[in-house]
C-alpha positions as CSV (number, residue, x, y, z in Angstrom):
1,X,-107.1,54.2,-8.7
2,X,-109.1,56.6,-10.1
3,X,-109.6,60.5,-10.9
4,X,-111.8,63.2,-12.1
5,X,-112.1,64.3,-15.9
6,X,-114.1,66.9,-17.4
7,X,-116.7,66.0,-19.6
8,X,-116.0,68.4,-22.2
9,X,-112.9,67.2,-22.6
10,X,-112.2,65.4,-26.2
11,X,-110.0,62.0,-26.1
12,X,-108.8,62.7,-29.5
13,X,-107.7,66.5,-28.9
14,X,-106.8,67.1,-25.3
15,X,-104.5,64.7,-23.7
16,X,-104.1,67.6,-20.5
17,X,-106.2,65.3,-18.4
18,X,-105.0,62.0,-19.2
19,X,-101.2,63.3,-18.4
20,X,-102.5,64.9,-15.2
21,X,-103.9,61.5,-14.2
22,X,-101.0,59.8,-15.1
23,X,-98.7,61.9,-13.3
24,X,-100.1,60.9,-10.0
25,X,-98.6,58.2,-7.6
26,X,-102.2,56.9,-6.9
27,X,-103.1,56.4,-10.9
28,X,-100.6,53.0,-10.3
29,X,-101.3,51.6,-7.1
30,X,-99.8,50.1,-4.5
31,X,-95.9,50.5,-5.3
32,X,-96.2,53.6,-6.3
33,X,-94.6,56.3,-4.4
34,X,-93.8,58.4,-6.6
35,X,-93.9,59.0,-10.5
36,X,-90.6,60.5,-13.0
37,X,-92.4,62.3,-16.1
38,X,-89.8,61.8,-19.5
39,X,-91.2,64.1,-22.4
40,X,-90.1,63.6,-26.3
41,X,-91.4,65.3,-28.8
42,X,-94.0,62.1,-29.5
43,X,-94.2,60.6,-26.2
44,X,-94.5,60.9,-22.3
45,X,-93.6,58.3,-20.0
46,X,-94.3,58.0,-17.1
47,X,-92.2,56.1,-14.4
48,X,-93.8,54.4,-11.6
49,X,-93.2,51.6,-9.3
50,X,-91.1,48.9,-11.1
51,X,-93.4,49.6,-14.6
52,X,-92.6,52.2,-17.5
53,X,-95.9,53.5,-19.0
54,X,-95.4,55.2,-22.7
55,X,-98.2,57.6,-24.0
56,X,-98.4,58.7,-27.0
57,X,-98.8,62.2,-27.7
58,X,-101.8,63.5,-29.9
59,X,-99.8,64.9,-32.7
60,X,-98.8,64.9,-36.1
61,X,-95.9,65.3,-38.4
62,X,-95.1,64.7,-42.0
63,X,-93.9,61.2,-40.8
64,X,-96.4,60.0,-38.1
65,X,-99.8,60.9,-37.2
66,X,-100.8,60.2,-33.4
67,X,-103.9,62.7,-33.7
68,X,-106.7,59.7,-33.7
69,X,-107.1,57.6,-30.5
70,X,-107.4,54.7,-32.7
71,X,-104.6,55.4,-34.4
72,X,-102.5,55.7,-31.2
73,X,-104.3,51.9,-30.2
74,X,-103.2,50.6,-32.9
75,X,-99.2,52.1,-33.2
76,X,-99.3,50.8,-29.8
77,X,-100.2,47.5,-30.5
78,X,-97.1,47.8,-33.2
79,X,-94.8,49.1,-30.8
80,X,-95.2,46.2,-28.4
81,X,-95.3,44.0,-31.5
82,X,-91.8,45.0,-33.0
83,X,-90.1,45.5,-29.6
84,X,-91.0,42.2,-28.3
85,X,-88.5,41.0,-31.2
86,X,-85.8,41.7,-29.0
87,X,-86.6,42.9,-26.2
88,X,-89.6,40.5,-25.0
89,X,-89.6,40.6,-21.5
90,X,-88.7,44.3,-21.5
91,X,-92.8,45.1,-23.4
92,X,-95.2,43.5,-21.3
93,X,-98.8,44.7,-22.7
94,X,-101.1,47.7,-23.7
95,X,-103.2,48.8,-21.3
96,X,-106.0,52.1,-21.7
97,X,-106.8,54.6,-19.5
98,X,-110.8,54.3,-18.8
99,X,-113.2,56.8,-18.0
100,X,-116.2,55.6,-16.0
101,X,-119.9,56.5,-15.7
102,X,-118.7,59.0,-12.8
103,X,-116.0,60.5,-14.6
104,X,-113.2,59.0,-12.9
105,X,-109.9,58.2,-14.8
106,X,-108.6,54.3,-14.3
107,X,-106.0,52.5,-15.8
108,X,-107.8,49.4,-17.6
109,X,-111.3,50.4,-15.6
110,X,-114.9,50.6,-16.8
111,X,-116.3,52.9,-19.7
112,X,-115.0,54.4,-22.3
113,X,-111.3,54.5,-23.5
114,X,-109.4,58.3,-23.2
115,X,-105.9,56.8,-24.5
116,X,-103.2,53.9,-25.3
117,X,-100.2,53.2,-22.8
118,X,-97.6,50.8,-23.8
119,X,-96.4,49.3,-20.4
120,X,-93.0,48.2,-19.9
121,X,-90.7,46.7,-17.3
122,X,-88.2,49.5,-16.0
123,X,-84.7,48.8,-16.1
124,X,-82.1,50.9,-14.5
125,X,-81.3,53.8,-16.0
126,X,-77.5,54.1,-15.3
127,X,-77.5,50.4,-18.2
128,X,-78.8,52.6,-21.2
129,X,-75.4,52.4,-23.2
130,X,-75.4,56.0,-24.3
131,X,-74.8,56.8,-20.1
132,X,-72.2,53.7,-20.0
133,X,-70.5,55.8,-23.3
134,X,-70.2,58.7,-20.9
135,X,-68.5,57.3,-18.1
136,X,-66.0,54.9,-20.0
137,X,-68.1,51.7,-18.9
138,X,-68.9,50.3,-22.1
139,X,-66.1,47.8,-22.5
140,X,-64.9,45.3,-25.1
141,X,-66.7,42.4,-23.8
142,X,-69.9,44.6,-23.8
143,X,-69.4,45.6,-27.6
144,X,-68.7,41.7,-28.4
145,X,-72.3,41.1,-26.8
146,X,-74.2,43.6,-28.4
147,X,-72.7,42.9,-32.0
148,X,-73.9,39.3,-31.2
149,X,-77.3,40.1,-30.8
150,X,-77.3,42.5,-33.6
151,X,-76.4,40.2,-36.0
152,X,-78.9,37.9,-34.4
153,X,-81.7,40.1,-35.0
154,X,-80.6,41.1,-38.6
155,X,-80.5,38.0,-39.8
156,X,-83.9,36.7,-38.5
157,X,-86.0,39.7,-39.6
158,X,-88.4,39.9,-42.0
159,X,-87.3,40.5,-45.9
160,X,-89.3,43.9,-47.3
161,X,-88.0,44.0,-50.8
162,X,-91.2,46.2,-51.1
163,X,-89.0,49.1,-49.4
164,X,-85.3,50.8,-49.4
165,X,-83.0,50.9,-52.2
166,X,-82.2,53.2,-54.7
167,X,-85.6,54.8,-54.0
168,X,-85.4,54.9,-50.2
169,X,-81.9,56.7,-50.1
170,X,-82.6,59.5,-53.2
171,X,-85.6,60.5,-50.9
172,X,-83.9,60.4,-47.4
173,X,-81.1,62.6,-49.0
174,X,-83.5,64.7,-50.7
175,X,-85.2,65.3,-47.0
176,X,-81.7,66.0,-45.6
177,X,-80.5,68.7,-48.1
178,X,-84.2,70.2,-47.7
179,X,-83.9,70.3,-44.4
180,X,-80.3,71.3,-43.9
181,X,-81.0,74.1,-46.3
182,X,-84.0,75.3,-44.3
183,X,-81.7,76.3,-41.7
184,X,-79.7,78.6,-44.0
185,X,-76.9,80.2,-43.0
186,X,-77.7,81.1,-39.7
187,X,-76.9,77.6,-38.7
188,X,-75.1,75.5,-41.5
189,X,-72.2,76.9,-43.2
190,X,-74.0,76.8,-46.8
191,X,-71.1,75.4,-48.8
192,X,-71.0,72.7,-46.6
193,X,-74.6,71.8,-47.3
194,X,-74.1,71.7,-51.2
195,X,-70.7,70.1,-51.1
196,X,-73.1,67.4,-48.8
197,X,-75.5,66.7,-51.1
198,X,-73.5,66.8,-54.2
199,X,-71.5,63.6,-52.8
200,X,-74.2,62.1,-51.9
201,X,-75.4,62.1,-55.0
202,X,-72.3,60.7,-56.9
203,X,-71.9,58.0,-54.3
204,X,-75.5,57.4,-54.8
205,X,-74.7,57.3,-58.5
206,X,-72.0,54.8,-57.9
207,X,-73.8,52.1,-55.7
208,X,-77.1,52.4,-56.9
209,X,-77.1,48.4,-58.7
210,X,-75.3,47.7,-55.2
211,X,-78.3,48.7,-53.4
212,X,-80.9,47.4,-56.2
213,X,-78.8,44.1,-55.4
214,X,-79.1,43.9,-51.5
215,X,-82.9,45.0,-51.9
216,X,-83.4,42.1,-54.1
217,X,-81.5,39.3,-52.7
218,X,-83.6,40.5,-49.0
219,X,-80.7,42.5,-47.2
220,X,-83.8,45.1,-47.0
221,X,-84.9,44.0,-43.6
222,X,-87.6,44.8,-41.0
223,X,-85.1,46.4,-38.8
224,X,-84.9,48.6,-35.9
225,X,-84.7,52.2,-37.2
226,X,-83.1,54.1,-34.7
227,X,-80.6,51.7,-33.5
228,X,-78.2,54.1,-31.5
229,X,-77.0,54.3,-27.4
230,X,-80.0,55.7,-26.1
231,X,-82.5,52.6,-27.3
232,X,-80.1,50.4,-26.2
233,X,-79.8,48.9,-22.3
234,X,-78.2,46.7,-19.9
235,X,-81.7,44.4,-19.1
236,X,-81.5,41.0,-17.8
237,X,-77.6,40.5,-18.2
238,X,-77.7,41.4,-22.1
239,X,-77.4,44.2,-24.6
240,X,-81.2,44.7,-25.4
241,X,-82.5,46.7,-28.8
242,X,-85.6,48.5,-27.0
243,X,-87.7,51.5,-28.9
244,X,-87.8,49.8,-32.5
245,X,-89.8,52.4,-35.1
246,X,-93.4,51.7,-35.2
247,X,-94.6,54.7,-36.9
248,X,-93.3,54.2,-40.2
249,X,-92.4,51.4,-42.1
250,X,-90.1,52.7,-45.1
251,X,-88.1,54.3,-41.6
252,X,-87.8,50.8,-40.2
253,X,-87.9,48.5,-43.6
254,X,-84.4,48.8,-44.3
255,X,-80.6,47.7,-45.7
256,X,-79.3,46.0,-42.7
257,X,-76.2,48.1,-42.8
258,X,-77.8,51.0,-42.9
259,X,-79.6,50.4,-39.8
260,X,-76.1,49.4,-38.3
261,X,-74.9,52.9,-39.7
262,X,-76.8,54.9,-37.0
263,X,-74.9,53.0,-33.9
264,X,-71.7,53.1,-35.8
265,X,-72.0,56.7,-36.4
266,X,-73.2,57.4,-33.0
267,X,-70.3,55.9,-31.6
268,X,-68.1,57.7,-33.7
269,X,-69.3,61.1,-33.3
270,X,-68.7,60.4,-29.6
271,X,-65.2,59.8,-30.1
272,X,-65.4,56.0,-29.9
273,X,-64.0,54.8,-33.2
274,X,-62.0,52.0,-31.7
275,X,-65.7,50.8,-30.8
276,X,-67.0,51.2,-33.6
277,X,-64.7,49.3,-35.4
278,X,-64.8,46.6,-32.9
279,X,-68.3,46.7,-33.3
280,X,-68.8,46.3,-37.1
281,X,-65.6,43.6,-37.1
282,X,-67.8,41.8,-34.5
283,X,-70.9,42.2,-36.3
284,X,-69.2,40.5,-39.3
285,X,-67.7,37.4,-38.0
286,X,-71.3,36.7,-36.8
287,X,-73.6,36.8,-40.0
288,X,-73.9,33.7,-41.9
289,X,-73.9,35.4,-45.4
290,X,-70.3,37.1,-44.7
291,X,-69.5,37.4,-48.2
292,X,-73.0,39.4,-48.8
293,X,-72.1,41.7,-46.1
294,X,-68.7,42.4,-47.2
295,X,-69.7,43.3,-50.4
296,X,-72.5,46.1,-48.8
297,X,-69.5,47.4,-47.4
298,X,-69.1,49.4,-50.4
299,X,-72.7,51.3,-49.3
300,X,-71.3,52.1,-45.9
301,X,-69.8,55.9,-46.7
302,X,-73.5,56.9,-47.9
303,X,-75.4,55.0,-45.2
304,X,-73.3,57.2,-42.3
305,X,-73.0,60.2,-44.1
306,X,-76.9,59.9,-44.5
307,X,-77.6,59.2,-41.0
308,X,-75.2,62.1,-39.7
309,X,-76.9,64.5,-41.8
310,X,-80.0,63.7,-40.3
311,X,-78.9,64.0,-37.5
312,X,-77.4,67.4,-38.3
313,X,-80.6,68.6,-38.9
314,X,-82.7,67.3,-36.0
315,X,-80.3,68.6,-33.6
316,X,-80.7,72.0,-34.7
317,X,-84.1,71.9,-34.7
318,X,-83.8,70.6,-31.0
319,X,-81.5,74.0,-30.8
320,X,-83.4,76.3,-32.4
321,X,-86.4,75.3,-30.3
322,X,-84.3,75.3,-26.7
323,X,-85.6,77.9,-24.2
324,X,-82.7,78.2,-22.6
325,X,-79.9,80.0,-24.7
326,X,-76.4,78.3,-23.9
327,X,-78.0,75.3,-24.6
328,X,-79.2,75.7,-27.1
329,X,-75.9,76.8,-28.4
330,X,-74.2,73.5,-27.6
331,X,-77.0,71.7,-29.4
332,X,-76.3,74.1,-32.5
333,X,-72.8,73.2,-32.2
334,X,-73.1,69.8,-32.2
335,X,-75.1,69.8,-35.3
336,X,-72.8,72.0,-37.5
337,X,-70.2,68.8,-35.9
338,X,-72.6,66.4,-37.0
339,X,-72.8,68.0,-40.7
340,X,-68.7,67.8,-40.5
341,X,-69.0,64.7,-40.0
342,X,-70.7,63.5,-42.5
343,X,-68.6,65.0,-44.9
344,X,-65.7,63.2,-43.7
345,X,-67.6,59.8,-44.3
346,X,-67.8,60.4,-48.2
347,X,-63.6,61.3,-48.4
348,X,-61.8,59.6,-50.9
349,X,-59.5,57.4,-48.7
350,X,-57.6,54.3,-51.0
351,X,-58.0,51.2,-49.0
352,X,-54.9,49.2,-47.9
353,X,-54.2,45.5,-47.2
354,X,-51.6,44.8,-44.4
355,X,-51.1,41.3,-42.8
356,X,-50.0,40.1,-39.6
357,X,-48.0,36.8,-39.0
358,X,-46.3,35.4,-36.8
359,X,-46.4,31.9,-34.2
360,X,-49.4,31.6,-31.9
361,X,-48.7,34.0,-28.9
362,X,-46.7,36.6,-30.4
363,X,-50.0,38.9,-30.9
364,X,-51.1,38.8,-33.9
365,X,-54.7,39.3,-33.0
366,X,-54.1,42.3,-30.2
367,X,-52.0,44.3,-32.5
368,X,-54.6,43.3,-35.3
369,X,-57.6,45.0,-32.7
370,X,-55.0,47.7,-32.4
371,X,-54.4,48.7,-35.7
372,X,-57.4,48.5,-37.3
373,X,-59.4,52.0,-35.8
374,X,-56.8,53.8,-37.1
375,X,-56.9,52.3,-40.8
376,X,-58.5,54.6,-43.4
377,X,-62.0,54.9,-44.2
378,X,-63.8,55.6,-40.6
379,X,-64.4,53.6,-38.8
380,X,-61.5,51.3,-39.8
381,X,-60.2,48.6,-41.0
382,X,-62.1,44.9,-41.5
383,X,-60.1,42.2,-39.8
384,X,-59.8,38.6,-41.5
385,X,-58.8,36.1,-38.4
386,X,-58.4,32.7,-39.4
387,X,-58.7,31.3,-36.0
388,X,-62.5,33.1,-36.1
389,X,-62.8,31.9,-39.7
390,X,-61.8,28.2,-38.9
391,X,-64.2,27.7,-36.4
392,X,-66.9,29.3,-38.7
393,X,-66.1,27.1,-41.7
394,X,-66.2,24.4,-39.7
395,X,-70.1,25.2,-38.3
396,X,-69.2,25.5,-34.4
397,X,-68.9,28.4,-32.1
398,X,-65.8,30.5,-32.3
399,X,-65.0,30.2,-28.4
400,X,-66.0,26.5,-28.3
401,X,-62.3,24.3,-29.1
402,X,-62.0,22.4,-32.3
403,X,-60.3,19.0,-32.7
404,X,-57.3,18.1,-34.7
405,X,-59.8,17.0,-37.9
406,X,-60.0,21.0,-38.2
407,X,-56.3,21.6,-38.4
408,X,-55.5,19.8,-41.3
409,X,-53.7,20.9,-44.5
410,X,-56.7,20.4,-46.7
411,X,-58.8,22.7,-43.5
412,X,-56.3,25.0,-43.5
413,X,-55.6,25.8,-47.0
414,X,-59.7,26.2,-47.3
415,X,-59.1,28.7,-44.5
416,X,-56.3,31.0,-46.2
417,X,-58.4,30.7,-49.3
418,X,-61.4,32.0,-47.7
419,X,-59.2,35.1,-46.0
420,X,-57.8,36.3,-49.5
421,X,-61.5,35.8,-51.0
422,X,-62.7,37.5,-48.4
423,X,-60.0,40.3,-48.3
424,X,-60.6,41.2,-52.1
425,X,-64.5,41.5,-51.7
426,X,-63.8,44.0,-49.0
427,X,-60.6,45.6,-50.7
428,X,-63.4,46.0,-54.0
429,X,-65.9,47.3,-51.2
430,X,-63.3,50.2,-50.4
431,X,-62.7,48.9,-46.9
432,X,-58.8,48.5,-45.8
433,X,-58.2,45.0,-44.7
434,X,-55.6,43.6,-41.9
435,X,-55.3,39.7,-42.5
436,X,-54.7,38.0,-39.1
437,X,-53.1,34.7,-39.2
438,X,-49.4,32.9,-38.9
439,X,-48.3,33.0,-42.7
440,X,-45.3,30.9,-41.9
441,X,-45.7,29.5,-45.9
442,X,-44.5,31.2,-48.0
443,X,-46.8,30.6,-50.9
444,X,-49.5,31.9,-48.1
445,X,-48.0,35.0,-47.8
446,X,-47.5,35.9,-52.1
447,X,-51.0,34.7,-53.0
448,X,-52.2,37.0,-49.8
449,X,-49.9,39.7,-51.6
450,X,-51.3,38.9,-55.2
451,X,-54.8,39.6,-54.0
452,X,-53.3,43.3,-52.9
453,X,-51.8,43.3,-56.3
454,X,-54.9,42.2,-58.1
455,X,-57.1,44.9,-56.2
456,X,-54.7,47.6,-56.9
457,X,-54.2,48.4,-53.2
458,X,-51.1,49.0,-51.6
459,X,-49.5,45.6,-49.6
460,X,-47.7,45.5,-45.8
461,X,-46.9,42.5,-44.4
462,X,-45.9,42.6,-40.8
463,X,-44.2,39.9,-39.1
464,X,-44.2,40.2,-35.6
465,X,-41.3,38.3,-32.9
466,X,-41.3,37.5,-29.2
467,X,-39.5,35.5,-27.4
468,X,-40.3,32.0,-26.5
469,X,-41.2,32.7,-22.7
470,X,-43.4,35.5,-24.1
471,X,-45.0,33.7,-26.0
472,X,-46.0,30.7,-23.7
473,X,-46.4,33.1,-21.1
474,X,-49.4,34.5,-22.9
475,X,-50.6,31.2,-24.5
476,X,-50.7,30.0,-20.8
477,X,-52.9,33.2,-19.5
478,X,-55.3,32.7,-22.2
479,X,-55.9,29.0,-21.9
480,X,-56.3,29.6,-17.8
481,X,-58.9,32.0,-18.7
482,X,-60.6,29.8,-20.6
483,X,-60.6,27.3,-18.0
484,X,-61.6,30.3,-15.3
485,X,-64.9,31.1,-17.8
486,X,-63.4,34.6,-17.8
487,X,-61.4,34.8,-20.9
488,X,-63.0,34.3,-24.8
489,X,-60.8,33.8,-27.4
490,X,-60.9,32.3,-30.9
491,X,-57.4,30.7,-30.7
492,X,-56.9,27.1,-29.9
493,X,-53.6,27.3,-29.9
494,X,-51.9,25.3,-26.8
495,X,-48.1,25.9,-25.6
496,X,-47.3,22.3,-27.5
497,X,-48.7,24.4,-30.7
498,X,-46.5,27.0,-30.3
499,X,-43.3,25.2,-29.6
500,X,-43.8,23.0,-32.6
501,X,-44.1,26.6,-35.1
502,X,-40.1,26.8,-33.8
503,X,-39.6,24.1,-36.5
504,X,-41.5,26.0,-39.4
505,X,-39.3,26.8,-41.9
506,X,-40.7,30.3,-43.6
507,X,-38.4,30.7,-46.0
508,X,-37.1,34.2,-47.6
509,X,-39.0,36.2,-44.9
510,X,-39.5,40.0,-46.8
511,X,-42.1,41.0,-43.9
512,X,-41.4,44.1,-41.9
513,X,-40.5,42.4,-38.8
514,X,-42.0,43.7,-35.3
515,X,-40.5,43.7,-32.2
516,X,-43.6,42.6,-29.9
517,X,-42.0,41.0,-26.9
518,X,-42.9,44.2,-25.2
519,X,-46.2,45.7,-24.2
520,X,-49.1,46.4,-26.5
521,X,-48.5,49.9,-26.8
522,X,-44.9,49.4,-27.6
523,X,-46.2,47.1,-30.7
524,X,-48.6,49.4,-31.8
525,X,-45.9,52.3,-32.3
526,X,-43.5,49.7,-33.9
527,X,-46.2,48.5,-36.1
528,X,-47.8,52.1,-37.2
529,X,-44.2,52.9,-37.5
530,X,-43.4,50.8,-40.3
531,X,-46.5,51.8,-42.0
532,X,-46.1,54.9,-42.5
C-alpha cells in the first residue's frame, strides 16, 4: 500500500513522514486491521498483523548514532544478524520503506529508500518474562530452561579478546560515577555515590589479573548486552534472548558473567533472589568449563554492582524527563533503590561451606534449593550436587539415567573429588557453597571439612533423617514422574538404592542432624535453625 510524502522532506533528518506512513493499517496490507505504536528512546515499532516492524529513530548519542540512513541500513542488517543467534525464527528480514516517482510511501516498493525496518515475527506479549515476573508465572521449570539456553549461547559465541577487561570496567565505572554525579543531590544521596565508586574501585583493584585472565583465555564473548526480563520471551515453547546490542560493540563484546549480571540483578531488584540463585546454579551445572566459571565468580560483586548503577542512572533520567509528576516520582524512587542496591552487592560478606547428607529420598537436594537464596553474598549460595556432577563427568545428560558402570567406587570417589575441588574454587571466589550429596563415609565428610579448613571458611554439615516410608514415598513420586515425562531430576536413585544405604555404616556421625520427615518448610526452619 502506498501514501503521500512531501518532497521537501529529508530521509536523513525527518522521519515524521515515514512514522505517519507506518502508523497506518493500510502501510501492511491485507491482515492488517489495525497498528500498536511502541516508542523507546531509539526505536518505534510498529505492530501489525502477525509482523513486528522496528524503525530506527534518526538520532544520536554518545553511544550510537542513527542520524545517517545508511547507517540505520546497516545497524539493521546487525540487528537481524546478532538476534538471529538466538532468536532465528523470531528476525525474519530488513525490509525499506520506498518512495516512488509519485511520491507515494511503500514498504519494499519502487524508488528511492526513506528508511530501514527490521521485521520480526510477533509473539504474545503476556510471554515477555518481565510480565510473567509480575504475575508470579515465571516458575522453576521456566528458570531451568532459560539458564539452559543461556549457557548455550555463552559458550558458542564469538571470543573478542580485543574488548572488556580491566579497560572495559575502569571506563563503564567511570561513566557511572559521571553520571550518578550529574544528578547531584537532588536525586542521589551524594555520599552514597562516592562510597559507590570508591568500592568499585578497590574491587576493581582486587580482580583486575582475574579479569586480564578471563579476557585472555576468551571468556570476553560476543554476548547479548542487555540480557534482562524485558528482551526475553515465551516464543515457540522456549525462553528466547531477543533485542541483542547492535549499536555498540565494546556494550555487547563482553565477560560472560557480566552479561549474566544484568538478568541476575534484574531479578533481584524485583525481589526474586530465590530465582536468581536458581538461575546462576543452573547456568553452572550447564557450561562445559565449570571450573573457569567458578573461578569468575570472584568478579560477580563488581559486575552487579556495575550494572545496578547503571541502571540507577538511566532510570533517573527516564524520571527526570517524565511529564507526568507522580511518575516520575516512582521512577526517581526506584533509581535511588537501584543505587542501594548496588551498594549492597560490594558488602563484605565471609563465605561459608555447609553440606547436606543423608540416604537418597531424605531431601537433600530440596532443602539444598532451599537454603541456598538465603546464603550470603546475593544472590546465594553455589550448590555442588553430585547426582548433577556424575552425570556430567560421565558426558551424558543430567536427566537421562546412567548405568551401574557410573556408580562405582573408582566413579564415585572422582565425583566427591570433583565437589571439594570445586567447592574451594568457589569458597576462593567468595561464593558460600552447600555440598549436596549422601556423605555416608566418613573420610567423605573430613576431607569435605578440610577443604572448609583450608579455605579459612566456617564448616556445617547437616545430616538430614526421614523415615523409611518417607523416603520411598518420595523416591516412588519422582521415578513416576519420570516415567509420566513431567518430572526432571538428576537422581537415579531407585527405592532398591535407598533400602540398601540402611546398611551403610557412617561411623561417628558429628553432623547436625535434621528432622526432615516433615514438610519442606518444616526442614528449612530446622536447617536455618542450626545454622545460626
Amino acid at each position: 500500500m502506498a501514501a503521500p510524502i512531501p518532497e521537501e522532506d529529508s530521509p536523513d533528518s525527518d522521519q515524521n513522514a515515514v512514522i505517519d506512513f507506518l502508523s497506518r493499517p493500510e502501510a501492511y496490507g491485507v491482515g492488517a486491521d489495525r497498528v500498536e505504536r511502541i516508542d523507546t528512546h531509539i526505536s518505534v515499532v510498529f505492530l501489525a498483523g502477525d509482523r513486528a516492524y522496528k524503525l530506527k529513530k534518526a538520532v544520536s548519542f554518545p553511544y550510537l548514532d542513527f542520524s545517517d540512513l545508511s547507517a540505520r541500513q546497516r545497524f539493521c542488517q546487525a540487528e537481524l544478524e546478532v538476534n538471529r543467534r538466538t532468536a532465528p525464527g523470531l528476525y525474519e528480514r530488513v525490509a525499506a520503506v520506498t518512495r516512488a516517482a509519485n511520491g507515494e510511501l511503500a514498504l519494499d516498493g519502487e524508488g528511492e529508500v526513506r528508511d530501514w525496518l527490521v521485521v520480526m515475527r510477533r509473539f504474545d506479549g503476556d510471554g515477555l518474562f518481565d510480565r510473567l515476573a509480575e504475575r508470579g508465572a515465571l516458575d522453576d521449570e521456566l528458570v531451568e530452561e532459560l539458564a539452559r539456553e543461556i549457557a548455550e549461547f555463552h559458550e558458542k559465541a564469538e571470543p573478542r579478546p580485543d574488548f572488556g577487561g580491566v579497560a572495559s570496567m575502569v571506563e563503564t565505572m567511570a561513566e557511572n560515577a559521571e553520571r550518578l554525579g550529574h544528578h547531584g543531590a537532588a536525586v542521589f544521596d551524594e555520599e552514597k555515590v562516592a562510597r559507590l565508586d570508591a568500592l568499585c574501585a578497590r574491587q576493581l583493584e582486587t580482580i583486575s589479573p582475574l579479569l586480564e585472565s578471563r579476557r585472555e583465555a576468551g571468556f570476553v564473548r560476543r554476548c547479548h548486552g542487555d540480557l534482562h526480563l524485558r528482551n526475553i520471551c515465551m516464543f515457540e515453547g522456549r525462553p528466547t534472548l531477543f533485542d541483542a546490542i547492535e549499536f555498540s560493540e565494546s556494550f555487547a563484546c563482553i565477560d560472560i558473567l557480566y552479561d549474566l549480571s544484568f538478568l541476575l540483578m534484574d531479578l533481584v531488584h524485583r525481589g526474586m533472589t530465590s530465582q536468581a540463585n536458581l538461575l546462576l546454579n543452573r547456568y553452572l551445572s550447564h557450561m562445559e568449563e565449570a571450573q573457569a566459571v567458578l573461578e569468575g565468580l570472584a568478579a560477580l560483586p563488581l559486575f552487579l554492582a556495575a550494572r545496578a548503577g547503571i541502571r540507577a542512572h538511566t532510570v533517573a533520567d527516564a524520571g527526570l524527563a517524565q511529564p507526568d509528576e507522580e511518575e516520575g516520582r516512582r521512577l526517581l524512587d526506584d533509581s535511588r533503590a537501584y543505587l542501594d542496591l548496588a551498594l549492597s552487592f560490594l558488602e563484605d560478606v565471609p563465605p561459608r561451606l555447609i553440606a547436606v547428607g543423608g540416604l537418597s529420598g531424605s531431601g537433600k537436594s530440596t532443602l539444598a534449593r532451599n537454603l541456598a537464596p538465603g546464603l550470603a553474598p546475593v544472590p546465594g549460595a553455589v550448590i555442588l550436587r553430585s547426582d548433577v556432577i556424575r552425570k556430567r563427568l560421565m558426558g551424558g545428560d543430567e536427566f537421562s539415567p546412567l548405568g551401574p558402570e557410573a556408580y562405582t567406587p573408582e566413579i564415585t570417589s572422582k565425583v566427591y573429588g570433583t565437589i571439594h575441588e570445586r567447592a574451594a574454587t568457589a569458597l576462593a571466589a567468595g561464593r558460600s557453597v552447600i555440598a549436596d550429596a549422601v556423605y555416608a563415609n566418613r573420610q567423605e565428610r573430613e576431607a569435605l571439612a578440610a577443604v572448609a579448613k583450608t579455605c579459612g571458611v566456617p564448616f556445617a554439615g547437616l545430616w538430614l533423617e526421614a523415615p523409611v516410608e518417607v523416603m520411598t514415598q518420595r523416591i516412588e513420586g519422582r521415578m513416576e514422574s519420570r516415567i509420566k515425562g513431567t518430572g526432571r531430576d538428576a537422581s537415579d536413585a531407585t527405592v532398591a538404592v535407598m533400602k540398601s544405604q540402611l546398611d551403610y555404616k557412617p561411623g561417628k556421625m558429628d553432623w547436625q542432624p535434621i528432622d526432615a520427615g516433615g514438610g519442606e518448610e518444616a526442614t528449612l526452619a530446622a536447617a536455618r535453625a542450626s545454622l545460626v
